[in-house]
C-alpha positions in Angstrom: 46.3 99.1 -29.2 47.9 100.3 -25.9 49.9 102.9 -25.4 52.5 103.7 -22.2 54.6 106.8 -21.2 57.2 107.4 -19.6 59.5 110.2 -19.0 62.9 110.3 -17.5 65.0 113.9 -17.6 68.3 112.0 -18.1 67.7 110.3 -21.4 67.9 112.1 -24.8 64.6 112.2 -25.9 63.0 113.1 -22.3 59.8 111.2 -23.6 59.9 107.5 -24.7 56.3 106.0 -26.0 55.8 102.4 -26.1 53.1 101.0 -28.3 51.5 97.4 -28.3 49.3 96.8 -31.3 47.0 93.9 -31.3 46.0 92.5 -35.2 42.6 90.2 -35.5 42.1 87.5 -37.7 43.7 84.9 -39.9 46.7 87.2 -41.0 49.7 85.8 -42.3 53.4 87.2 -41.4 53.7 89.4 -44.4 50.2 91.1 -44.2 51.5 91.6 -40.5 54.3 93.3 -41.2 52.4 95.4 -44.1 50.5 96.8 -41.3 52.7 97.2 -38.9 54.9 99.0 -41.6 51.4 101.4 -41.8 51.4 101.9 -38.8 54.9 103.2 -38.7 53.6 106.0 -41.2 51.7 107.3 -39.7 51.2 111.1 -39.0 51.0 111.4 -35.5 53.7 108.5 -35.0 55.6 110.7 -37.1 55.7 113.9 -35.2 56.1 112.2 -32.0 59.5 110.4 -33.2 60.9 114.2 -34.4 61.4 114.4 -30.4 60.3 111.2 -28.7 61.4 107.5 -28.9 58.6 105.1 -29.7 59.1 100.9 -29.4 56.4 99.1 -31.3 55.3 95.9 -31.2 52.5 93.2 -32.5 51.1 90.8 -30.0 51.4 87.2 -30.7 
């Protein structure tokens, strides 16, 4: 997973999070989307979207 930063006074939330997530192995669309569907749950994802944008997104 990689993660990038950036933060811009102007925008409403000053902090916007970007995060790439790769997935191993033979997984099929909808195990892909389970997970990244976990990964949307989770804790510290939540309290960083209570004040910060996050984009998400699963490598090819």
């Amino acid at each position: 997973m990689a993660v990038s930063h950036h933060r811009s006074a102007e925008a409403t939330p000053h902090d916007s999070f970007t995060r790439v997530i790769t997935l191993a192995g033979g997984l099929d669309a909808d195990q892909r989307a389970r997970l990244l569907q976990i990964a949307e749950m989770c804790p510290v994802h939540r309290m960083l979207t209570a004040g910060s944008a996050i984009s998400t997104s699963l490598t090819p």
